[in-house]
N, C-alpha and C positions, 0 to 999 in steps of 0.2 A: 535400526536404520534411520539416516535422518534426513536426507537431501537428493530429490526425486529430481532428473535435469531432464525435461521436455523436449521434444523436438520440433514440434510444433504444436499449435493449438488444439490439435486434435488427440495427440498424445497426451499433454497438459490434462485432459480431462479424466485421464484415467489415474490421477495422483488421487481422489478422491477413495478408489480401492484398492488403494497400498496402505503399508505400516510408515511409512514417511510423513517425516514431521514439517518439513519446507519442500514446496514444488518449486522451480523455477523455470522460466521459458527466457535464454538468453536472446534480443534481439538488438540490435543495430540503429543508435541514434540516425534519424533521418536528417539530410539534412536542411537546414534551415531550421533548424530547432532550436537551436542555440541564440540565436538574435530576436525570434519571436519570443520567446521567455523571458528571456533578459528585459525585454521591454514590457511583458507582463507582470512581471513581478517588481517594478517599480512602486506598486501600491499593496500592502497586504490587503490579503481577503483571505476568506474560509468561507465555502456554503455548504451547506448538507439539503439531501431531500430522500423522495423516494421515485425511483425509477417503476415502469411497470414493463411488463416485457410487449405488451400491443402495441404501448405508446412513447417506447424506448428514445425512437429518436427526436421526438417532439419537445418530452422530460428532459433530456438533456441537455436540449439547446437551449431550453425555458431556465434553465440552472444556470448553465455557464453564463449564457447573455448577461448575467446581471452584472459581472465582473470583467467582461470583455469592452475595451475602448474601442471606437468605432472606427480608428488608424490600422485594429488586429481586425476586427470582422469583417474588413472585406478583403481581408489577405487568403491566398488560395492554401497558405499551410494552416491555418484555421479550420477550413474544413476538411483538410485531412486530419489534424487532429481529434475534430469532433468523429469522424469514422473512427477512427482508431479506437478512443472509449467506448463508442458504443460497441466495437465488434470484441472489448474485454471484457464488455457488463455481459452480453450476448453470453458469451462460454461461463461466465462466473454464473449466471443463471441455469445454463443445463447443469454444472459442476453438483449445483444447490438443489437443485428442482422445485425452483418457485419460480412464481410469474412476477414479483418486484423483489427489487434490494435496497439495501442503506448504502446513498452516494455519499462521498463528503472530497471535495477538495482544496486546496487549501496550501499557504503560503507560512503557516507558522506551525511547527512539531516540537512539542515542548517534552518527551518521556525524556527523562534525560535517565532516569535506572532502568537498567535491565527488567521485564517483566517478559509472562508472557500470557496474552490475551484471553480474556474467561469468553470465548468464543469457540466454538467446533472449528471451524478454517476463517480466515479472513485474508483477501485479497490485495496488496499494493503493487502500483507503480508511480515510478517516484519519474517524474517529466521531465527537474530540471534541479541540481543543485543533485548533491551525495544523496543514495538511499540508504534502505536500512543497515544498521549493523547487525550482527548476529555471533554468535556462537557457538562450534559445537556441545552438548553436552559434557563430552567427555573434556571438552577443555575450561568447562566452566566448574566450580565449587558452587552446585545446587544448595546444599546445607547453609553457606554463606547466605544464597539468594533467600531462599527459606526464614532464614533469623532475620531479615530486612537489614543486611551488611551492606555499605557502598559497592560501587560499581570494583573499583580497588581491590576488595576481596574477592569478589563473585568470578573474577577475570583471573586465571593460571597464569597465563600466557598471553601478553601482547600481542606477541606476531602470530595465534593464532586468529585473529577478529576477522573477521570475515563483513565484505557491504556489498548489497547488490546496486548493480551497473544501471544507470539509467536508461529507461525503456524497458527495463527487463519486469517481467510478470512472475509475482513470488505468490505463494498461497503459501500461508503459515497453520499451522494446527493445532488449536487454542487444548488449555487442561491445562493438567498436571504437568504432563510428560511434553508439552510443547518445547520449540527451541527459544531460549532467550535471545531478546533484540530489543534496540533502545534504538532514539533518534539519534545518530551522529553528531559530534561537537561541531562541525558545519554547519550542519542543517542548524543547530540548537542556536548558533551565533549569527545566524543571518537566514535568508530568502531560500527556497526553496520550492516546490510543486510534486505535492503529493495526491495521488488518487488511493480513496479507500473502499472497499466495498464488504458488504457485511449481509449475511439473512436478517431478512427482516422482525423475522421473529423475536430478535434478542435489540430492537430498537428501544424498547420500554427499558427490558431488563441491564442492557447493556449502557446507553448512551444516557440516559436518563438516572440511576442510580449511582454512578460515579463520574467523574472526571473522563471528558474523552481522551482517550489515549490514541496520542499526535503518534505514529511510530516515525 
């Protein structure tokens, strides 16, 4: 099985004791989303930190501010925005069962091959611009992927490519047996707004030993 579909947040948390390999929680661009973004993402950035679960909303704010114009923060969809992160860090924290994670936000996603992340689960929602692509297994050529073949061989089937909708909260399930996803040719040729989150555990071993992987 590979594709766990939530119903709400509360459900979403139970993707952690299934054999599914992607959760997703479909939700509904809010509106005013679209014109705040567009105006935030006129400048690239990328931050990363560590959130803690005590001082969640504090962390948060202390991150984002540093890339927020003072025209966006005192806009009232700002801080709905900032709720909304916090209350995905929130569930991705019981999901985990730690009291911090790895944040990282950001405006530039460069995976451009198919991989799939040396992580137990890791958490996106993508804000603004295409999210991830994806594949089923069954319609991808692992062996391709395996030998380090283009994205070209690794892909059966075009119309099978699957991208999650913005807003929508995906949990992917790193190994072996994970699903492949790559950053979309959108995202990879322009602006985008991605949120990642990760256990903290694998900060050293993950983020620090290779290249981060932009999904």
């Amino acid at each position: 099985m590979s594709l766990f579909k939530a119903d709400n947040l509360e459900s979403l948390k139970e993707f952690k004791d299934t054999d599914y390999k992607l959760g997703i929680l479909e939700r509904e661009q809010p509106e005013g989303a679209g014109s705040f973004f567009q105006k935030l993402m006129k400048n690239d950035f990328g931050i990363e930190g560590t959130l803690s679960s005590i001082n969640l909303k504090e962390d948060l704010k202390n991150l984002v501010q540093e890339i927020i114009p003072n025209q966006l923060s005192s806009t009232e969809f700002y801080n709905y925005w900032l709720a909304d992160m916090e209350t995905v860090c929130r569930t991705f924290l019981l999901i985990e069962n730690t009291d911090t994670l790895c944040f990282w936000l950001g405006t530039k996603r460069e995976c451009r091959r198919y991989h799939v992340d040396n992580v137990p689960r890791r958490l996106l929602v993508t804000y603004a611009g295409q999210g991830t692509e994806w594949i089923q297994n069954q319609d991808a050529d692992r062996l391709a992927y395996e030998a380090g073949e283009p994205n070209e061989k690794i892909v059966r089937d075009k119309s099978k490519l699957h991208f999650i909708d913005k807003w929508n909260i995906a949990i992917f399930t790193g190994g072996s047996n994970g699903i492949l996803h790559r950053t979309p040719d959108s995202a990879l040729n322009g602006p985008s707004i991605l949120m990642k989150l990760d256990h903290p555990e694998y900060l050293n071993s993950v983020y620090s030993s290779e290249v981060l992987k932009l999904n």
